[in-house]
N, C-alpha and C positions, 0 to 999 in steps of 0.2 A: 437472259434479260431481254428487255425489248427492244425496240428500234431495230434497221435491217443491218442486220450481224453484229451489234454492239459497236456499231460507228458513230451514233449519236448518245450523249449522256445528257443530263440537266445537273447545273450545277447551282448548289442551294447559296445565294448571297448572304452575306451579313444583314439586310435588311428583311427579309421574309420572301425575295420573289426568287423565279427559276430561270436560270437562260441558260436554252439549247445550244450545246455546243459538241462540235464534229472530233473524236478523236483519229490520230492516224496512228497506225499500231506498228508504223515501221520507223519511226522515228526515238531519239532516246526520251527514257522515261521523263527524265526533269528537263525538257526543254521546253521553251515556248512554242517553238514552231506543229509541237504535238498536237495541239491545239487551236481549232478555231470555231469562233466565236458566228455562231450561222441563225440564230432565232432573236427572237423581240423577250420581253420578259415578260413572265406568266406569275399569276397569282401561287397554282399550285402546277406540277408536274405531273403527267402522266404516271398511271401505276406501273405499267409495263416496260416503264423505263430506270435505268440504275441512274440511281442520285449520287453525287458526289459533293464533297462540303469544300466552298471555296479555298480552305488550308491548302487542299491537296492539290492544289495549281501551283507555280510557277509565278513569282511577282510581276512579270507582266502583263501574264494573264489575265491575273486578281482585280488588276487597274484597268485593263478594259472591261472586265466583266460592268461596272458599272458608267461603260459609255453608251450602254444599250439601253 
C-alpha cells in the first residue's frame, strides 16, 4: 500500500469525505490510542493509499474523525 510503510491510512466518513489518519502498529488493535487523527478532510483519497471504513475504528475515534 502506500504512504511511508503503511503509517498513514484514510479513513472513508459516513458523509463521503477522507481524513488522513497515523496508524501505530505497536499499540493494541481496538484501542484509541492506535490512532491519530493528523490531516484536514479531502474530497477523495489518494490511490496509493489503504482506505478504511469508519466501522473499523474505535468510538472515539469515530467522534473525532468528524471534528476535522
Amino acid at each position: 500500500m502506500g504512504g511511508k510503510h503503511g503509517k498513514y491510512v484514510y479513513v472513508k466518513r459516513g458523509d463521503g469525505w477522507y481524513v488522513k489518519v497515523r496508524v501505530f502498529k505497536n499499540r493494541p488493535q481496538d484501542s484509541p490510542e492506535r490512532y491519530l487523527i493528523v490531516g484536514p478532510k479531502r474530497r477523495e483519497a489518494p490511490i496509493t493509499f489503504q482506505v478504511l471504513e469508519e466501522d473499523e475504528l474505535p468510538e472515539e475515534v469515530r467522534r473525532a474523525l468528524y471534528l476535522v
